[in-house]
VEXDREN-2710 file (C-alpha; in Angstrom, 1 decimal):
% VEXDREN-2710
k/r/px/py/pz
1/UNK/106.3/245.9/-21.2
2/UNK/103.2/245.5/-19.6
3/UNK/101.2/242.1/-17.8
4/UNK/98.8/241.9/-20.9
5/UNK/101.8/241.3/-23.4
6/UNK/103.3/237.8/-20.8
7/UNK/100.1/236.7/-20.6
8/UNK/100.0/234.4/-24.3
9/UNK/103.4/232.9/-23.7
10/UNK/102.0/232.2/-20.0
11/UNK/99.4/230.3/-21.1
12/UNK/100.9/228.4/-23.7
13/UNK/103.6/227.7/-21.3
14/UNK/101.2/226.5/-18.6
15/UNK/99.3/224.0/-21.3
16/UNK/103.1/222.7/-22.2
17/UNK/103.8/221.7/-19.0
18/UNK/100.3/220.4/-18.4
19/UNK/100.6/217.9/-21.5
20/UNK/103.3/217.2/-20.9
21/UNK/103.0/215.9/-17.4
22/UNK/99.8/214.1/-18.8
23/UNK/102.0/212.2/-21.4
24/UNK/104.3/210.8/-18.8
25/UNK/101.4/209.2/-16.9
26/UNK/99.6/208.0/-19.6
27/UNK/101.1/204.7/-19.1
28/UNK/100.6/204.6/-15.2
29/UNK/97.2/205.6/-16.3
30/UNK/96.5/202.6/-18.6
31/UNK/97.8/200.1/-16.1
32/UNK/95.3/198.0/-13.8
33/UNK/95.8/199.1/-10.1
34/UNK/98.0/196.8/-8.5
35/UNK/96.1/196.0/-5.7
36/UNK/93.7/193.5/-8.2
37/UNK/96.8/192.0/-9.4
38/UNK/98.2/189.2/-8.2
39/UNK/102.3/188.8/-7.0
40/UNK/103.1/187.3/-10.6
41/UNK/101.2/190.3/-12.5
42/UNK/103.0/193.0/-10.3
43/UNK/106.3/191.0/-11.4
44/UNK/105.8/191.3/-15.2
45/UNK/104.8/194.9/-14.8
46/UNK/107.9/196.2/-12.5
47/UNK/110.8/196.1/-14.9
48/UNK/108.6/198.0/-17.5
49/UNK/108.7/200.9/-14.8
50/UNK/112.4/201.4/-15.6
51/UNK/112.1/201.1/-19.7
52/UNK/109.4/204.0/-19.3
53/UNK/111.1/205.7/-16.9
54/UNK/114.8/205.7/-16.9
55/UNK/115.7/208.2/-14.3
56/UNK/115.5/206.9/-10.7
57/UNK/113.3/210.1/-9.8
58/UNK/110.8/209.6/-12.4
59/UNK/110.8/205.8/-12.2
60/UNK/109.8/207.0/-7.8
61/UNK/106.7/209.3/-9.0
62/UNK/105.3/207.2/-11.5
63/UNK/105.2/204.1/-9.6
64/UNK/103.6/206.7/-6.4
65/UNK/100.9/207.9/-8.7
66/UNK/100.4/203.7/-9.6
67/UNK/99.6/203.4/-6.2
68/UNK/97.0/206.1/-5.4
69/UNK/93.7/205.2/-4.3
70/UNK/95.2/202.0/-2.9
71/UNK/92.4/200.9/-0.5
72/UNK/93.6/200.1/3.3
73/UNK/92.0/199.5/6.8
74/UNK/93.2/201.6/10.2
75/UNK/96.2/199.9/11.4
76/UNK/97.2/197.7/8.2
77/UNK/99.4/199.6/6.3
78/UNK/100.9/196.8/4.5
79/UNK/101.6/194.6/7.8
80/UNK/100.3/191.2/7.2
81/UNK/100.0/190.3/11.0
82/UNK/97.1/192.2/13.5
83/UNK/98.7/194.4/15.6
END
């Protein structure tokens, strides 16, 4: 068997995983970033996070990839009070 006869089911393998990753973020994707939300937005969103996402591991990425690009200064990490 040689490299040039794997390489079809490689690629069609690589593009299932591919959309498939991009299906489960699709509505992480649609969702406004959280930092322009308010406490009472962010409320009404959270329990969606568990009807999209049962498992407790998928639930932990999704809502990581909701948070990327979250905008912070040097030494406020999500401290209210100057340090």
């Amino acid at each position: 068997m040689n490299s040039f006869s794997l390489l079809p089911s490689s690629i069609i393998f690589s593009l299932f995983l591919c959309l498939g990753y991009s299906n489960s973020t699709t509505w992480v994707n649609s969702l406004p970033k959280p930092w322009t939300l308010n406490e009472e937005q962010v409320s009404e969103i959270l329990p969606q996070f568990y009807q999209h996402y049962p498992s407790f591991h998928d639930r932990l990425k999704a809502f990581a990839l909701w948070q990327v690009g979250k905008p912070y200064e040097i030494f406020k990490l999500g401290e209210e009070a100057e340090p």
